[in-house]
N, C-alpha and C positions, 0 to 999 in steps of 0.2 A: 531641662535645666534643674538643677538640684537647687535645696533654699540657699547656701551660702551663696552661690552662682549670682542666684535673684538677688538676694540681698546687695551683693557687691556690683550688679549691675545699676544698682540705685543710690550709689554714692553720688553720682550727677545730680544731684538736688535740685537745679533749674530746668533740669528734664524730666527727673523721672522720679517718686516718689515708691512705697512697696506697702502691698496693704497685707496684710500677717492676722493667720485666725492663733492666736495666743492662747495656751490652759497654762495657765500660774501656779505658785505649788498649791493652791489648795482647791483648783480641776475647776476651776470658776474658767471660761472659754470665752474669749471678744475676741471682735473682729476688730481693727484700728488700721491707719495710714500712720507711717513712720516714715520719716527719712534717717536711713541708715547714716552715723556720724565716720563708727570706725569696730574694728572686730578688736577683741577685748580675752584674755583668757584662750591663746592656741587655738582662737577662732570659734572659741564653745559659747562667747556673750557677746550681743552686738549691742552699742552703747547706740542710740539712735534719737533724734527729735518726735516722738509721741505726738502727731499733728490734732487731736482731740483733746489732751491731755492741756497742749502747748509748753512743756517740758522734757526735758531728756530724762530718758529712760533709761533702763539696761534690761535686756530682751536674753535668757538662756536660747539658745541658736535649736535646742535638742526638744524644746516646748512650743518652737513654733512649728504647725501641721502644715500650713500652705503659705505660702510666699508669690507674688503677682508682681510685677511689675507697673506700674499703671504713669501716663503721662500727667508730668506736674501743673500741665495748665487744668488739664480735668479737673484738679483735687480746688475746693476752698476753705478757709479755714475759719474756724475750728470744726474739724469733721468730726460727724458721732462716731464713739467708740461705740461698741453694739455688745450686748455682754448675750451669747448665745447659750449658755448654762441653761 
């Protein structure tokens, strides 16, 4: 499953939540749980809920490295963002 796949399999939000290891432009790298909102920019930015954060984000689709699926009863909130830099 490729990440957009993952991503868009996680618009179900009462199911399924997407955990994303992130590098931002300036190579800083986290791990975070997101719910994906909606794809943004020909599918190159996913606007999403930042479940650590507790705000919406906007995610470049081409900077995140791994995308997971995970079920939304697992996740509580507020999760740690993990900054692996």
């Amino acid at each position: 499953m490729t990440i957009l796949q993952t991503l868009a399999a996680c618009f179900d939000s009462d199911r399924f939540v997407c955990e994303i290891r992130y590098r931002d432009e300036s190579g800083r790298v986290t791990v975070r749980a997101v719910s994906p909102i909606r794809f943004a920019d020909n599918n190159k930015i996913i606007n999403a809920l930042c479940l650590g954060r507790e705000e919406p984000r906007n995610f470049k689709v081409s900077q995140i490295e791994i995308a997971r699926k995970i079920p939304a009863d697992e996740v509580l909130m507020p999760v740690e963002v993990i900054d692996v830099t």
